[in-house]
N, C-alpha and C positions, 0 to 999 in steps of 0.2 A: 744437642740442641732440642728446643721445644718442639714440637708441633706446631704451633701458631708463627713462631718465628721463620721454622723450614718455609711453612706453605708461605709467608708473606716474600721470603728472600727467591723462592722460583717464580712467583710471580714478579715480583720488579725484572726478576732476569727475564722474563717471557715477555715483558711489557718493553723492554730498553729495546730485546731484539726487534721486538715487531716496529720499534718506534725508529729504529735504524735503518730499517728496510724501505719503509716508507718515507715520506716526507711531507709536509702537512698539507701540500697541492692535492697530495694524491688519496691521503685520510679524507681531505673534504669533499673530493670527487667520488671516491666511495659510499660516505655516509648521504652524499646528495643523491646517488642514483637507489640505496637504497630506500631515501623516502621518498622519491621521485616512483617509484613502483608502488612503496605502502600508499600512497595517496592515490593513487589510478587501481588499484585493488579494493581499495575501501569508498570509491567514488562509483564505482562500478557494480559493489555490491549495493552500495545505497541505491544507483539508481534502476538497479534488476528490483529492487521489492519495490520500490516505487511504482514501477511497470504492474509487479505483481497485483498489489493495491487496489492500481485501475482499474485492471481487468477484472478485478472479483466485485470493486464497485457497479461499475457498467452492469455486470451481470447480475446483481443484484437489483437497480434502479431497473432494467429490463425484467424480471423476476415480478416487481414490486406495479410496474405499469402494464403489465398484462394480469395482474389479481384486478387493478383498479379496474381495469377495462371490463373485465368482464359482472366486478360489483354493479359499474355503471348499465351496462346492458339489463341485467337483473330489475335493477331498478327500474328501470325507463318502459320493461315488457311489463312488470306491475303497477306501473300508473296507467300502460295502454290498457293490460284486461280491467282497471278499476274505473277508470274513463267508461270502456265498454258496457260494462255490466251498470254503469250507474247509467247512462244514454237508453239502456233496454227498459230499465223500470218503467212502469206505464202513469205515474203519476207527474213525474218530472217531463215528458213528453206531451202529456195534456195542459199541462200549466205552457209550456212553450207557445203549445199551436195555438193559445186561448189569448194572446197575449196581443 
């Protein structure tokens, strides 16, 4: 015999036993539990990186709002010394008091 025809005639014969053994109640209760697990395995991974996701966001947006925080402080101490230093000049002081 061939080759191709051996391996197709062992498998019919591997396929009729297994299909004798079982019955199609219990084929469909199989194939249901096994994607009854693939789908809580792959739901489960989806929602771990989901998880993961946030947590690198959060800590990123926390990251990003403590740069700002501190741009703003920057800021706000160089309009007080320019405030300052402009209030000290003695000509803007006398146009005030003359007013």
């Amino acid at each position: 015999m061939d080759k191709p025809t051996t391996v197709a005639s062992y498998t019919a014969s591997i396929g009729t036993a297994a299909g004798g053994l079982m019955s199609l109640n219990t084929i469909a209760l199989i194939l249901g539990i096994i994607f009854t697990a693939a789908t809580f395995f792959i739901n489960w991974r989806s929602q771990q990186k989901r998880y993961e996701l946030e947590l690198q966001k959060r800590k990123e947006d926390a990251e990003f709002h403590a740069l700002r925080m501190v741009e703003i402080t920057r800021q706000d101490q160089l309009e007080l010394i320019s405030q300052q230093s402009s209030a000290n000049e003695p000509g803007i002081n006398e146009d005030a008091h003359n007013v």
